[in-house]
Each structure stands twice: as structure tokens, then as C-alpha cells.
C-alpha positions as CSV (number, residue, x, y, z in Angstrom):
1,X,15.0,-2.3,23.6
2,X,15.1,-5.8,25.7
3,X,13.2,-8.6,24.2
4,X,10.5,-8.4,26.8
5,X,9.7,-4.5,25.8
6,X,10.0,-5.0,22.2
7,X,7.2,-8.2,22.7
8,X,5.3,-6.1,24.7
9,X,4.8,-3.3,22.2
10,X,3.9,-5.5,19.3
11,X,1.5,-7.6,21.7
12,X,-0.5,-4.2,22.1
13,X,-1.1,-3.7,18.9
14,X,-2.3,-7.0,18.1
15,X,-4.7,-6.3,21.7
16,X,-6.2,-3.4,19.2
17,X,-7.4,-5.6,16.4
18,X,-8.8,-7.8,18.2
19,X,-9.4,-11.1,17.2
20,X,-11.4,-11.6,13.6
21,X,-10.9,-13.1,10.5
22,X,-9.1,-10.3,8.9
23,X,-5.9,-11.4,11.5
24,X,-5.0,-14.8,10.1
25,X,-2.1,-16.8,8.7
26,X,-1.5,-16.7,5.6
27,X,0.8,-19.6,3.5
28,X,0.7,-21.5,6.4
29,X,-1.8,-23.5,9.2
30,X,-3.6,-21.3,11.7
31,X,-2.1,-22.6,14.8
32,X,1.5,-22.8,14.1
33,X,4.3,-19.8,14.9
34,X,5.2,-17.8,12.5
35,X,8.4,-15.7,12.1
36,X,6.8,-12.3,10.8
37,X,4.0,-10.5,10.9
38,X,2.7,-8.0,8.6
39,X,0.0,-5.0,9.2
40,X,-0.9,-3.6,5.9
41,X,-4.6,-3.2,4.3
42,X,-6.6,-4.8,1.5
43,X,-6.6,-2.0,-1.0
44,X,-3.2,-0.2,0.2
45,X,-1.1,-0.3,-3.4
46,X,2.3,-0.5,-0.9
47,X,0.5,-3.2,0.9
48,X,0.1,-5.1,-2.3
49,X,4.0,-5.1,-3.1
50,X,4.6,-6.7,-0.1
51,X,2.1,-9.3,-0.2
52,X,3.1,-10.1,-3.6
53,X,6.7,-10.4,-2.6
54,X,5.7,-12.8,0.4
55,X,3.7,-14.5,-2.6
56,X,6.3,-14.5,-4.7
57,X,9.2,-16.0,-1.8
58,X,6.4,-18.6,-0.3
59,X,6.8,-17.3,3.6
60,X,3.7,-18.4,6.1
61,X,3.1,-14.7,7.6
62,X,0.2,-13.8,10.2
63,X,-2.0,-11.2,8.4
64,X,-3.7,-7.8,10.3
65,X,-5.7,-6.3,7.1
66,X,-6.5,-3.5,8.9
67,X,-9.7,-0.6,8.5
68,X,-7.2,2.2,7.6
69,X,-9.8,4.5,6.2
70,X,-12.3,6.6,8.8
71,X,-16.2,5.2,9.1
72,X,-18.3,7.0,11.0
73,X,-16.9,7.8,14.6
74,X,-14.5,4.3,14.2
75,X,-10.9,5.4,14.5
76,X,-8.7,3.8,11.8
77,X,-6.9,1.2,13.4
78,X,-3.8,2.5,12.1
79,X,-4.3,5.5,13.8
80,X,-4.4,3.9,17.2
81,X,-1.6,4.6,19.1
82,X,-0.5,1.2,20.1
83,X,0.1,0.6,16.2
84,X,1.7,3.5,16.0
85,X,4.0,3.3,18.5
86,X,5.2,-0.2,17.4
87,X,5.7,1.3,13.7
88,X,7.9,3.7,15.5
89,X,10.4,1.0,16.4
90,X,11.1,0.7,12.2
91,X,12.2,4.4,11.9
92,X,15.4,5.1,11.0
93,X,17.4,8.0,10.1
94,X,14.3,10.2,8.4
95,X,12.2,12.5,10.5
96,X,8.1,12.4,10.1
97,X,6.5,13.7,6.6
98,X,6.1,17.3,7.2
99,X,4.0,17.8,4.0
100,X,2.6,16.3,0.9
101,X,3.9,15.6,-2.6
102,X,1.3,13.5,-4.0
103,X,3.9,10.5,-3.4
104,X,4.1,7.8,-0.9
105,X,8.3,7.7,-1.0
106,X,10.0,7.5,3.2
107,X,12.8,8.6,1.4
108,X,11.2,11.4,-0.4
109,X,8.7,13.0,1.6
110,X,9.6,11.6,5.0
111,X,8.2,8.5,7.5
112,X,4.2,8.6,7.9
113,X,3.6,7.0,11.2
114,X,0.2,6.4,10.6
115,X,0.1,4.2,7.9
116,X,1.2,0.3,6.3
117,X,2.7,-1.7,5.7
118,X,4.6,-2.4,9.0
119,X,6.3,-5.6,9.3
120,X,7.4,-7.0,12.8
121,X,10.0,-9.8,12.2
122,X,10.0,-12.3,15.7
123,X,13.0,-14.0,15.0
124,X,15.3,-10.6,14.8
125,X,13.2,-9.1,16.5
126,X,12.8,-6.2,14.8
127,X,10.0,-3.6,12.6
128,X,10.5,-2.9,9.3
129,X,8.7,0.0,7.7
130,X,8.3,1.6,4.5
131,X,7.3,-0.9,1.5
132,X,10.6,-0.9,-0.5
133,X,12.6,-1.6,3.1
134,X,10.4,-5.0,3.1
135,X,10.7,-5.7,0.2
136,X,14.3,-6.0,0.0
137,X,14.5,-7.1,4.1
138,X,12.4,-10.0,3.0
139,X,14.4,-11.0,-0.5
140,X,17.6,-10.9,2.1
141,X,16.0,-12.9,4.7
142,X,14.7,-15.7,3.1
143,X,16.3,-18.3,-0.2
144,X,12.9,-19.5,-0.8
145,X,10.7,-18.9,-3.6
146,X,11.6,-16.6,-6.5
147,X,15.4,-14.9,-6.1
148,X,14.0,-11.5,-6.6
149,X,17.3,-9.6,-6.3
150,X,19.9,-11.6,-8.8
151,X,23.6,-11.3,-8.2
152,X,24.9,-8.3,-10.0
153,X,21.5,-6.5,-10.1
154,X,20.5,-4.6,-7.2
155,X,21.6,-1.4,-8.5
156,X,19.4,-1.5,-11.2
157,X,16.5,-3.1,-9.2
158,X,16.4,-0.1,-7.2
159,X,16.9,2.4,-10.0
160,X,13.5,0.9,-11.2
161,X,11.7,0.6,-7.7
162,X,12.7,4.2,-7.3
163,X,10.8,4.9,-10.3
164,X,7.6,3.4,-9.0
165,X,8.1,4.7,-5.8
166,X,8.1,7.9,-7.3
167,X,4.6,8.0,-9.2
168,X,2.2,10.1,-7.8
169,X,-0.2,7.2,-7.1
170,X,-1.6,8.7,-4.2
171,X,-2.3,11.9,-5.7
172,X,-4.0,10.3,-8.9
173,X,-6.2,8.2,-6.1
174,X,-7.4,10.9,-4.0
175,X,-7.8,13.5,-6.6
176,X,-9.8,14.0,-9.5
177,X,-8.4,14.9,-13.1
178,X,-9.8,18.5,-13.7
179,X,-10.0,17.3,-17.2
180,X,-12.5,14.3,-16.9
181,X,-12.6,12.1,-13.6
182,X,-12.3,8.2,-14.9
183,X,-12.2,6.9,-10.9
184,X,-14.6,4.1,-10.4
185,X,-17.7,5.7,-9.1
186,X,-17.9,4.8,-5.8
187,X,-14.7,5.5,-4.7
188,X,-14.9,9.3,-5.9
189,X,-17.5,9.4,-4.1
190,X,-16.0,8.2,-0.8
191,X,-13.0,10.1,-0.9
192,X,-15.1,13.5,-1.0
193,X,-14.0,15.2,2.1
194,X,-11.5,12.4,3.1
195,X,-8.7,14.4,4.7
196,X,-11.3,16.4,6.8
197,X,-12.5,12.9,8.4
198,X,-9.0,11.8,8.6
199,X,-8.1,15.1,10.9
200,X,-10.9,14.6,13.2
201,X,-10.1,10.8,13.7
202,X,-6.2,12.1,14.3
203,X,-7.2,15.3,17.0
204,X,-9.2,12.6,18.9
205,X,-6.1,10.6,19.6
206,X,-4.8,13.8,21.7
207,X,-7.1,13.0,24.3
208,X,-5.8,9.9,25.1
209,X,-2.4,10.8,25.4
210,X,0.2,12.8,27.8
211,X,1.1,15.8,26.2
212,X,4.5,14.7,26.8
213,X,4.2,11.7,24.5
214,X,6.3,11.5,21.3
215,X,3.3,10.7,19.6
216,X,2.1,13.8,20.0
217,X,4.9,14.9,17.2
218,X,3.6,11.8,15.2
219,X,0.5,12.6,15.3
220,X,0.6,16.7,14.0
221,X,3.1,15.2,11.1
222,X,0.2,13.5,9.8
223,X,-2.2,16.6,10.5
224,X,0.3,18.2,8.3
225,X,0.4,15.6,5.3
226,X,-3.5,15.5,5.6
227,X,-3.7,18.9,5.7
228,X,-1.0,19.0,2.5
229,X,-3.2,16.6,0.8
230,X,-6.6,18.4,0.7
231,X,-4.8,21.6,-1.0
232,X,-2.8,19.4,-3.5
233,X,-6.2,17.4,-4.7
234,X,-8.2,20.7,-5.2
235,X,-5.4,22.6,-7.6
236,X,-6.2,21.9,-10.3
237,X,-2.5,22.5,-11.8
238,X,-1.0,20.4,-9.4
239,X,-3.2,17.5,-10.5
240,X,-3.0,18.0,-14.1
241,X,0.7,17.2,-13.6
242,X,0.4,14.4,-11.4
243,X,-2.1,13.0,-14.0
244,X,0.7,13.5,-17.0
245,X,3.6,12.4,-14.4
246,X,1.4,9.1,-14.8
247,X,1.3,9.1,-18.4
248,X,5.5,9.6,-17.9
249,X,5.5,6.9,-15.9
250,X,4.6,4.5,-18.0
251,X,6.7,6.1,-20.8
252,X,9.6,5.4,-18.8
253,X,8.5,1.2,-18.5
254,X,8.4,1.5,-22.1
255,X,11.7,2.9,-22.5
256,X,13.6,0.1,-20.4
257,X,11.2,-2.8,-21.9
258,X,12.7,-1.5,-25.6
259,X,16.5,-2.9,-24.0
260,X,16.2,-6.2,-24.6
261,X,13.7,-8.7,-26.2
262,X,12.6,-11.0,-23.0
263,X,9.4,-11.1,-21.5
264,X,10.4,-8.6,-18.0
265,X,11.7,-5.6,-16.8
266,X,15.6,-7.1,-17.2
267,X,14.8,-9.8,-20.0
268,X,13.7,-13.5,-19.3
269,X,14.1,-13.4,-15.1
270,X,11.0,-12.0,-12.8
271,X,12.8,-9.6,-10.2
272,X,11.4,-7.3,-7.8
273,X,11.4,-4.7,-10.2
274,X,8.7,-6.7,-12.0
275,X,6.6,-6.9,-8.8
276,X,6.6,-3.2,-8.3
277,X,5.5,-2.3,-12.1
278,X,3.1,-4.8,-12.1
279,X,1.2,-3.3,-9.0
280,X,1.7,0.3,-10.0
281,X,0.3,-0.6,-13.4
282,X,-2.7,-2.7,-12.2
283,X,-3.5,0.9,-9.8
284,X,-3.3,3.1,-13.3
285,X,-5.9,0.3,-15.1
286,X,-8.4,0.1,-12.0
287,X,-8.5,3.7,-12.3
288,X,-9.4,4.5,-15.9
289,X,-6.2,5.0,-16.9
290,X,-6.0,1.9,-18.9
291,X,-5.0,4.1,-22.1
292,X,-1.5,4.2,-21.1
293,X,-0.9,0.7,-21.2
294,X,-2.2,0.1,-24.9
295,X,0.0,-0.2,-28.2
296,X,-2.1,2.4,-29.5
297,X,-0.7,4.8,-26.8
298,X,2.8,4.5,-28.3
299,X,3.5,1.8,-26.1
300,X,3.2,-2.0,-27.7
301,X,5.9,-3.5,-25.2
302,X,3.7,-2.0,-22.2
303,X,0.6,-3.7,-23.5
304,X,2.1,-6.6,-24.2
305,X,4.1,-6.7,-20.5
306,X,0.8,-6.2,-18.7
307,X,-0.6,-9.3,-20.4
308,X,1.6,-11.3,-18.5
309,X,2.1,-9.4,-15.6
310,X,-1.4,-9.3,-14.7
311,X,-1.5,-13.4,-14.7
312,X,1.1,-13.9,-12.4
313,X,0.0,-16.0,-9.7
314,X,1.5,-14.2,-6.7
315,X,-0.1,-11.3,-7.8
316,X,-3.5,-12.9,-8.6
317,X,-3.4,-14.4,-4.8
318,X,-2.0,-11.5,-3.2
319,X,-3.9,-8.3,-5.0
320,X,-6.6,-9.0,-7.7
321,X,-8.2,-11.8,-5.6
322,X,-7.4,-10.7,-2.2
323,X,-10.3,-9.9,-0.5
324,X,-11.3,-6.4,-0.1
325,X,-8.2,-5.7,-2.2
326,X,-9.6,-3.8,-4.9
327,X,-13.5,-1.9,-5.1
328,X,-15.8,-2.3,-8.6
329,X,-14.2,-0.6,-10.9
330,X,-16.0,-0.1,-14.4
331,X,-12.5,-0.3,-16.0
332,X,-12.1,-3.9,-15.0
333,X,-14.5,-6.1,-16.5
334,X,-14.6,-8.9,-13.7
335,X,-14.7,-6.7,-11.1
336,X,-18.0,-4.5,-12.8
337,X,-20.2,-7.6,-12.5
338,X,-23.4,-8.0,-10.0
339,X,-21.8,-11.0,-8.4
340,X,-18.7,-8.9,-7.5
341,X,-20.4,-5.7,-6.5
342,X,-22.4,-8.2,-3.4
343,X,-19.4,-9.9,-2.7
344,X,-17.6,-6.7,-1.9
345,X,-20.6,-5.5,-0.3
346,X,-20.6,-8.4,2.3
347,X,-17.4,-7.9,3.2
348,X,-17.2,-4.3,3.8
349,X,-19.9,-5.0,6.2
350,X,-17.8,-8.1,8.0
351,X,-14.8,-5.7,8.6
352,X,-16.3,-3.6,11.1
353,X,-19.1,-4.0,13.7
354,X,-22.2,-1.4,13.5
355,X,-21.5,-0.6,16.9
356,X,-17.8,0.8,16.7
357,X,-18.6,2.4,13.6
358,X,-21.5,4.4,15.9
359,X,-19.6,4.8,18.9
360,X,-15.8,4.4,18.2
């Protein structure tokens, strides 16, 4: 791909979003360039890894928190096949998802095109795709900030990404325990009949494509995971074990934390490994989960890793305080208070005009 075509894909997409707010710079003054740019979403748990880790290295990014959910006849804008196409560029070797495991792994269930993080780097010009690709594409990129990937340690770092990456967070998010469902409230509520909406919003892309277009192909993988999805949620076995695959999860944080006596994953020295736990285990509290993270679960080091983790700037900037980046929960104290509840309010209303929601 020439430099012209490759800046004329990523200039469509940005044509799509338009230009609000939620596109901005980020680390960085409004009007200057900026080497990357990264498409994710507010409340997307792979988005928040990334932003953490741009957090963490202090890079000036342009921001597109995209609408990635379906609201009324609005088509998410990740769905929107100028996005899609340019998220194409990233792929490499793996063919689309083909069905669903509960997990949101490239490696281990296949490349979703429809959804973020997507990063577009100008200065090599190139898309990077999949969360844990970023994450290390940015560490060995930039020397600023936080060295996230020590000498002598990426082996291990991925051994413990790949452990994150594993958890069924997706499954635990869109699908009730059949045991007793702890989700906040609201979002239960949303989420009923999700994968249905999502369909619709995905079969309406066909019109506006050839049928010809290697989109096409895109699009029926993600028909397929969707489709994958609504059957997983609604077995009730299959979510019982994704539930204690969580509990497991944390077991195994426990188990590395009990190899040395410092205050992270490795000892004494935040890494990327530290990022990704401290995300996954912020998703398991919001949920009502919280359990699992308590010395009185059989995990002291867990509950006393979270205490810290949890007040790390980068993530307080990039995930609890981001905005739109988590809903009320009644699990999290400050985020179950009237003041919240209005603020998220207002800007769930500011993200999309009544008239696209109507008319699409």
C-alpha cells in the first residue's frame, strides 16, 4: 500500500466520526500533529489497557472514543465500513473469529473486525490491532515514560498478559451468573437482547456494499461471533464455568504474587503485566465480583495488590476517571452516588445526536 492509499483509508474513517468532542488529543495541545492515533471506546476493558499504557509511557495521541454499542437505528461506528476497512490493514497472519469462546484473545479465537482498539501509527505508517499487539508496539516504539518491558523479562510478561487475555471477561459481562446476577443494574438491563441488535446493525451494512467486497467475509465473521455469543450467555453451564474460570483467574495472581515479597506482579518494578491485572481486576470489582479480591477469599496478597493498583495514576486518568469509561455500579462506592449517576447521564446523551439515533 503507497503512502497516499494508506492516508486515504485512515482519512475515511476519521470522515465517519465526524468532528466532536469525543475525537480529541489527548497528552498533548489540540492543534499540534500527532504520531498515532487510537480508536477504542470509553468502557471497552482492551481499550482501557491501552490507554493506560499510553498513560503510563506519556505519548500525545488523538483520541476517537467511539459509540461501539447499537442505539436505536444508529449503526455502531465501529461497524461502519470505513473503520473496518482501515482495521483491516492491522491483520496479520489469523483469519476472522469464526465463533465465540467467551474470550476476547486474536490469538485464540481469531481477529474481530468490528471492534477496538485499532491504532494507526503516522510515522510508520502502519495499523496495529489487537490490544496486546499495542501494547507491546507502543513499549517498543517509544523510551518515554515507564520501561514496561525490562530487559530479560518479556517472556514472562507475556506468560502473564496471556493469562489476562485469557479470562472470559467478555463472557462474565454479557452474561448473567445462573447462580445470582451481581452486574450493576443498568447494564443487565441493557445488554438484554444485545446480540440480536448487534445482527441487525451488521445485515444493514450489506446494503451498502458490492457483494464482491471483502467486507462481506468480515462482516458474516462477526454474524457468526454474535450469533456464538447469544447461545454461550444463555447456557447456563457454559456460564457457570466462565464465572469459576474468574474465580481461577484470580487464584492464578495470587499464586505469582506469593514469589517474591515486592509490591507487583515481578517484585518492586511496574511492568505491563501490572497494567493488564490491574484492568482485568478493576472489570471483576465493577461487576460484583469484588469477593475474589479479599484476604478473606484465600487471597491476602490479591487484596493487598489491588490497593495499590487501583491508585495508580495512569490508570485513574485513563479508566476510572475517563469519561464514559465505566457505568454506576453499586459495587463501587464513588461511582453509586447521585452526582455520578447525572454526570453519566449527561454524557451518554452528548455522545450521540437524537436524530441519528432515530434515523441512522
Amino acid at each position: 500500500m503507497t503512502a497516499t492509499d494508506f492516508k486515504s483509508v485512515v482519512s475515511a474513517a476519521n470522515r465517519q466520526l465526524g468532528n466532536n468532542r469525543r475525537n480529541r488529543v489527548v497528552g498533548g495541545s489540540q492543534g499540534e500533529p500527532v504520531r498515532f492515533e487510537l480508536y477504542h471506546s470509553g468502557p471497552s476493558l482492551c481499550s482501557h489497557k491501552v490507554r493506560t499504557v499510553l498513560a503510563e509511557k506519556e505519548i500525545a495521541y488523538r483520541s476517537h472514543d467511539m459509540n461501539i454499542m447499537p442505539d436505536g437505528k444508529a449503526i455502531p461506528e465501529n461497524y461502519r465500513p470505513s473503520y473496518v476497512r482501515m482495521r483491516l490493514l492491522g491483520q496479520q497472519s489469523e483469519g476472522f473469529v469464526t465463533g465465540y469462546t467467551g474470550e476476547s484473545s486474536v490469538s485464540g479465537q481469531g481477529l474481530d473486525p468490528c471492534v477496538v482498539p485499532t491504532l494507526v501509527d503516522h510515522e510508520k505508517e502502519r495499523v496495529v490491532v489487537d490490544s496486546t499487539r499495542i501494547c507491546e508496539y507502543l513499549e517498543s516504539e517509544l523510551d518515554s515514560g515507564t520501561k514496561l518491558i525490562p530487559d530479560g523479562m518479556y517472556d514472562a510478561i507475556v506468560e502473564q498478559d496471556g493469562i489476562v487475555d485469557r479470562a472470559p471477561h467478555v463472557a462474565v459481562l454479557y452474561g448473567a451468573n445462573p447462580d445470582g446476577d451481581f452486574r450493576p443494574p443498568g447494564l443487565a438491563t441493557n445488554l438484554v437482547g444485545v446480540q440480536q441488535r448487534k445482527i441487525r446493525a451488521l445485515k444493514a451494512m450489506f446494503d451498502q456494499l458490492d457483494p464482491a467486497d471483502p467486507l462481506i467475509e468480515a462482516y458474516r465473521s462477526k454474524i457468526s461471533k454474535e450469533t456464538g455469543s447469544e447461545r454461550f450467555v444463555h447456557d447456563a453451564d457454559s456460564m457457570r464455568q466462565a464465572y469459576a474460570d474468574m474465580s481461577a483467574h484470580a487464584d492464578a495472581l495470587e499464586k505469582q504474587l506469593g514469589t517474591h515479597s515486592g509490591a507487583w506482579v515481578f517484585g518492586d518494578q511496574f511492568t505491563m503485566a501490572d497494567v493488564m491485572w490491574t484492568v482485568s481486576l478493576y472489570r471483576v470489582y465493577w461487576l460484583g465480583l469484588g469477593e475474589t479480591l479479599t484476604a478473606e477469599s484465600g487471597r491476602p496478597r490479591v487484596a493487598r495488590y489491588v490497593e495499590r493498583a487501583f491508585k495508580r495514576p495512569s490508570f485513574l486518568f485513563a479508566v476510572v476517571n475517563w469519561p464514559f469509561g465505566y457505568s454506576p455500579s453499586p459495587h463501587v462506592p464513588e461511582m453509586n452516588t447521585p452526582g455520578f449517576k447525572l454526570k453519566f447521564l449527561a454524557t451518554i446523551l452528548g455522545r450521540r445526536s437524537w436524530r441519528e439515533a432515530l434515523f441512522g
